[in-house]
Residue frames relative to the residue before (quaternion, step in Angstrom):
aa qw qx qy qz dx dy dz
X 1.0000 0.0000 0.0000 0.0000 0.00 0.00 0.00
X 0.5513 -0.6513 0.4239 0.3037 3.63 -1.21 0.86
X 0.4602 -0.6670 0.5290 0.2522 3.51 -0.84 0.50
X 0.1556 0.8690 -0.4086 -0.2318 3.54 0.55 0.41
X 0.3771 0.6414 -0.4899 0.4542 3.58 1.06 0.86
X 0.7288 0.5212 -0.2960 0.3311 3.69 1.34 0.17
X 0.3913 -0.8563 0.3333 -0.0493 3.31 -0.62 1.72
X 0.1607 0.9342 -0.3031 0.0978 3.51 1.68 0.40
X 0.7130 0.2160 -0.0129 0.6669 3.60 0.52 0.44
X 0.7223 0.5088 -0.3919 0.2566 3.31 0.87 -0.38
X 0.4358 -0.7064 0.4797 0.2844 4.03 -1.07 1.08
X 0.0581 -0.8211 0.5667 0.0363 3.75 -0.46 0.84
X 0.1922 -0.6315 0.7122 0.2389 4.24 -0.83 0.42
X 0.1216 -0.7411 0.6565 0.0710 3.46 -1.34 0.60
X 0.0085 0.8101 -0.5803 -0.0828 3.72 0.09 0.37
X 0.6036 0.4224 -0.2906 0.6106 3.66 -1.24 1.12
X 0.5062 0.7686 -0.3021 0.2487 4.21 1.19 -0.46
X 0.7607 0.4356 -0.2774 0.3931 2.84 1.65 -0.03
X 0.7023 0.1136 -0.1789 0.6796 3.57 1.53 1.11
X 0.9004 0.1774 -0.0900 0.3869 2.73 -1.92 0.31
X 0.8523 -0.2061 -0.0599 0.4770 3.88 -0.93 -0.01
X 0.5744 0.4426 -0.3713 0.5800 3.91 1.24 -0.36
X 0.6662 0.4304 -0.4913 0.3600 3.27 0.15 0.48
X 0.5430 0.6081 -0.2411 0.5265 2.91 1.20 -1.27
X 0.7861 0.2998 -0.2744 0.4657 3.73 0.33 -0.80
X 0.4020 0.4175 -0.5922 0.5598 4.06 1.23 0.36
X 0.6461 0.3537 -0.5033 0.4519 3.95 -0.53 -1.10
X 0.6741 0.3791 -0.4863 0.4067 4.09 -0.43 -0.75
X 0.8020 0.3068 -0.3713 0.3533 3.73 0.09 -1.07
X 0.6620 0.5404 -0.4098 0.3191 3.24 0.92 0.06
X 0.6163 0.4072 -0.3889 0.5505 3.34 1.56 -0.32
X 0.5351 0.5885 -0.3895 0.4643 3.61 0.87 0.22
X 0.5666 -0.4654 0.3918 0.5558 4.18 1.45 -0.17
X 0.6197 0.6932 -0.3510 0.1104 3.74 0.23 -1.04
X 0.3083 -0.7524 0.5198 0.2620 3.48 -0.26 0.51
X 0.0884 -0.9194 0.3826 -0.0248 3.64 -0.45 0.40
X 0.1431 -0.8671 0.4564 0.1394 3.46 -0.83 1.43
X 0.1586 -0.8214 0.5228 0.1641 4.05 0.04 0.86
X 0.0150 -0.7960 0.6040 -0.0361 3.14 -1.56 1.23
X 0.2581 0.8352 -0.4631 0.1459 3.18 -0.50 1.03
X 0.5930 -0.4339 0.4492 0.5082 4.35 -0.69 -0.04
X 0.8839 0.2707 -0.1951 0.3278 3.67 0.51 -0.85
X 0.0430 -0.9357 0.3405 0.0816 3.34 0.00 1.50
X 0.1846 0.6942 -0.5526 0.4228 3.07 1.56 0.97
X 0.7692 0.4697 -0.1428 0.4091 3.13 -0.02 -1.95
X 0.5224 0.4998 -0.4391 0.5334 3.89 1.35 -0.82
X 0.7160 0.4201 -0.3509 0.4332 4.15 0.12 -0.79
X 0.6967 0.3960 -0.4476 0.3966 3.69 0.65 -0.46
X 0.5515 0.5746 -0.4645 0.3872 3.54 0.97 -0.91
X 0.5683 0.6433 -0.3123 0.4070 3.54 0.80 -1.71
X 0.8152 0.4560 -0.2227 0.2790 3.29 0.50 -1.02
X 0.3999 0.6818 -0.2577 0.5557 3.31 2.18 -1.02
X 0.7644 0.1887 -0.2711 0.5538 3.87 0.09 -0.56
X 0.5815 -0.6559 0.4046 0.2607 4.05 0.59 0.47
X 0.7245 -0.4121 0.0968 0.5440 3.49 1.02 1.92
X 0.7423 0.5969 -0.3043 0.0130 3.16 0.61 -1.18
X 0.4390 0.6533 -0.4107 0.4602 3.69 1.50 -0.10
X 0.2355 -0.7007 0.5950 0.3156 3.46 -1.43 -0.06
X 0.1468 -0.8862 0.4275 0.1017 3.75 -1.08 0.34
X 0.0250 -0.7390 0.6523 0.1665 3.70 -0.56 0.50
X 0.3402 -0.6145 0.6852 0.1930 3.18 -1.71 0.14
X 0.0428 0.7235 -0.6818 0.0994 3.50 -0.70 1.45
X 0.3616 -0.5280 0.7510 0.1625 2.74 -1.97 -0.81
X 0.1808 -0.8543 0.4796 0.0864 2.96 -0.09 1.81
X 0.6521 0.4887 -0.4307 0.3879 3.53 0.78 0.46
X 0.5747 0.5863 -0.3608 0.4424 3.20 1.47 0.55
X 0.1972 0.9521 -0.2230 -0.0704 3.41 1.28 0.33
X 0.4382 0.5151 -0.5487 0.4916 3.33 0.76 0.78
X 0.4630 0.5478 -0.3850 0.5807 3.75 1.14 -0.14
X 0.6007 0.4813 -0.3286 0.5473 4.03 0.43 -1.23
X 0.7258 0.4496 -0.2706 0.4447 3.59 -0.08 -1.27
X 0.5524 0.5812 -0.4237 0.4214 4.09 0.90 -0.74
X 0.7324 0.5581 -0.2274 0.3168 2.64 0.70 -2.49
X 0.5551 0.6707 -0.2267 0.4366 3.85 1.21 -1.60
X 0.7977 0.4679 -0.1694 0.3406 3.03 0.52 -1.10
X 0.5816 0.6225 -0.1313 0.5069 3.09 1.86 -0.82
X 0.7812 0.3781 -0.0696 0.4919 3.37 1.31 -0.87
X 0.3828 0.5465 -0.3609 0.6516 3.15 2.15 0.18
X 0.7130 0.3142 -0.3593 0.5137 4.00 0.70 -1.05
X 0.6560 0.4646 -0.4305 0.4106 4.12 0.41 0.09
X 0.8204 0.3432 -0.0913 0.4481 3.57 1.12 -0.99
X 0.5373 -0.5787 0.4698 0.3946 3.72 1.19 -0.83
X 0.6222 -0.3512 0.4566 0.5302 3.78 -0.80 -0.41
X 0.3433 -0.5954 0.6905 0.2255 3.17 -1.81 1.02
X 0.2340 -0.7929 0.5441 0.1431 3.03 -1.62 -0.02
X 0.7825 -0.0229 -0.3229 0.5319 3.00 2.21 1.10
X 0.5939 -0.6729 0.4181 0.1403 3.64 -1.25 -0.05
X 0.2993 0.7558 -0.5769 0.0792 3.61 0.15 0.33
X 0.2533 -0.8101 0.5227 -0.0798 2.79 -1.19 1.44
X 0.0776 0.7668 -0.6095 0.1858 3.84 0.70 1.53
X 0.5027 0.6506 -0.5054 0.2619 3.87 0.25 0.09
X 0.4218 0.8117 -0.3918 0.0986 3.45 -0.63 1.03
X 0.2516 -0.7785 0.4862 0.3069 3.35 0.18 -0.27
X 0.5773 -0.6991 0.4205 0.0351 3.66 -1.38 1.84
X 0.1702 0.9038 -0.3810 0.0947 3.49 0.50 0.80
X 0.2039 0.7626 -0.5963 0.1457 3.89 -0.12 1.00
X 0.1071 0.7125 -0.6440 0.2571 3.45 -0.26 1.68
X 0.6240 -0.6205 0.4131 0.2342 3.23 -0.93 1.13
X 0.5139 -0.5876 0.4253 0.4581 4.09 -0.58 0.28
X 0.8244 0.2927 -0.3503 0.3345 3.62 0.44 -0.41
X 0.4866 0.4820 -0.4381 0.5822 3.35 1.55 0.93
X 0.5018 0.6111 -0.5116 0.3362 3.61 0.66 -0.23
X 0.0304 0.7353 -0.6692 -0.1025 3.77 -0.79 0.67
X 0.5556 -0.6012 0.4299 0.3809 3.32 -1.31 0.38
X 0.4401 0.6242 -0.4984 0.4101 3.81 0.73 0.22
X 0.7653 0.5647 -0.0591 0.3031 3.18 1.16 -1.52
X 0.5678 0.4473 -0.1298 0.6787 3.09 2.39 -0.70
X 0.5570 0.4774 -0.4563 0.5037 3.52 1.12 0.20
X 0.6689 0.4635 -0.2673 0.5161 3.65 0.63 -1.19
X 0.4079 0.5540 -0.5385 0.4865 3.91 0.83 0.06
X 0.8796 0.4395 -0.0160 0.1812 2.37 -0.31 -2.47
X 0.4250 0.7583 -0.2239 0.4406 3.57 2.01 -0.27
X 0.7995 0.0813 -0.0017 0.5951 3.01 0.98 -1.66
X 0.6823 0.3566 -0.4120 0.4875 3.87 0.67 -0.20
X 0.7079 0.2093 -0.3129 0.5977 4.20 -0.20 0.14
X 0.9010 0.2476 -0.2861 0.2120 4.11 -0.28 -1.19
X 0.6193 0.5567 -0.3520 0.4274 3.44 1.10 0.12
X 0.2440 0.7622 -0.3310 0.4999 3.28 1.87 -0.21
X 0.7401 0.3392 -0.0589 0.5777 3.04 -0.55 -2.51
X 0.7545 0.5016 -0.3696 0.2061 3.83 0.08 -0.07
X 0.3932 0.7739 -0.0528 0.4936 2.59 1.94 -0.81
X 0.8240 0.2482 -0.1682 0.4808 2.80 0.40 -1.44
X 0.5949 0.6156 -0.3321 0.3960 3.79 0.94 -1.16
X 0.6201 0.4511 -0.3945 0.5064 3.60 1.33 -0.28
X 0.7426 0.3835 -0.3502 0.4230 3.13 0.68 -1.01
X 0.3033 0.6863 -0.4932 0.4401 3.93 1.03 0.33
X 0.7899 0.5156 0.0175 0.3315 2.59 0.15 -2.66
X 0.7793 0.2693 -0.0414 0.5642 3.88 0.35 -0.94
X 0.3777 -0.5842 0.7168 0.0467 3.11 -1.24 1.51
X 0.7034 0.3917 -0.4248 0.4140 4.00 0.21 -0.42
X 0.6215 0.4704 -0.3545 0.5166 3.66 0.97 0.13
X 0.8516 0.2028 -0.1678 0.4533 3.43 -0.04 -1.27
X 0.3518 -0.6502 0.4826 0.4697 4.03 1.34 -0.86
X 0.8793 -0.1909 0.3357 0.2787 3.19 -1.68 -0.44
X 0.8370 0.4037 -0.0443 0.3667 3.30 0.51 -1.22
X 0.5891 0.6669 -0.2347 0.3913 3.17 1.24 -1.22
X 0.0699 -0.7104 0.7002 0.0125 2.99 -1.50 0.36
X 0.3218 -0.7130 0.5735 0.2432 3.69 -0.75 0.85
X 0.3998 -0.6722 0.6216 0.0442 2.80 -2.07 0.68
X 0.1578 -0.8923 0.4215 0.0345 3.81 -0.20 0.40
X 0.0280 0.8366 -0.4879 0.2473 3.45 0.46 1.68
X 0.1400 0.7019 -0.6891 0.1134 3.60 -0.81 0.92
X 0.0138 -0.7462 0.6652 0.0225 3.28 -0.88 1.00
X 0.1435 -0.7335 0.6607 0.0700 3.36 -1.02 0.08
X 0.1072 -0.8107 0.5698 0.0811 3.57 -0.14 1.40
X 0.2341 -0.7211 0.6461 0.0875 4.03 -1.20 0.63
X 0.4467 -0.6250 0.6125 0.1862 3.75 -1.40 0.05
C-alpha cells in the first residue's frame, strides 16, 4: 500500500523555516522525501535549519510583508528548482497583549505576517503557473495552536 504521507521528489516553500514550528516542519518534509524552499527574515537561523536536513533545501531571506520582493524571491527559486507543488505557511509572529495595550501599529504587523502573507501566498500560488505549474491546485490550512 502507498504511503500517502510520502513526498519523494516533491518541491515544498516553507515560510517561518527559520525556527520553531517551520523548522520543525522542513526536518519532517525532508524526512518525508521533500525537497524544500525556506523563507524567512532570519538568515542565520535559515543556514542552521538548511543545515539540519544536510544543505539540501534552498533559502532566501525576505520579508513577507514586502511582497513584490516574495514574488522575486519565488520566482527565483521556481528558475533554480521548477514548479513547487506545495506551501506551508508557519511564519508569524506570537502576540498576546492585553486590549488596552493593543495599538493599531501592533495589529498591523500581526496581521501582515500571520493572516496577509498567507492569503498572499496562496492567491499567487492560485494565480501563477511559474510558481505552482500546471497541475497544482492549492490547499488552504491555518491552524492556530493554543495551551
Amino acid at each position: 500500500m502507498m504511503n500517502p504521507f510520502q513526498l519523494a521528489g516533491k518541491k515544498i516553500i516553507v515560510t517561518g523555516a527559520a525556527s520553531g514550528i517551520g523548522r520543525d516542519t522542513v526536518k519532517l518534509l525532508y524526512e518525508l522525501g521533500a525537497k524544500c524552499v525556506l523563507l524567512d527574515i532570519n538568515e542565520a537561523g535559515l543556514a542552521e535549519t538548511n543545515h539540519l536536513i544536510d544543505d539540501s533545501g534552498l533559502y532566501y531571506m525576505c520579508d513577507l510583508t514586502q511582497f513584490d520582493a516574495v514574488q522575486a524571491t519565488l520566482q527565483m527559486a521556481k528558475d533554480q528548482m521548477g514548479s513547487f507543488d506545495g506551501l506551508v505557511h508557519c511564519a508569524g509572529i506570537p502576540s498576546v497583549v492585553p486590549l488596552r495595550g493593543l495599538t493599531s501599529e501592533m495589529y498591523e504587523k500581526v496581521q501582515k505576517i500571520n493572516t496577509q502573507a498567507g492569503l498572499q501566498l496562496a492567491k499567487c500560488f492560485q494565480e501563477e503557473e511559474c510558481i505552482m505549474g500546471k497541475d497544482g491546485a492549492p490547499l488552504y490550512l491555518f491552524l492556530r495552536f493554543m495551551d
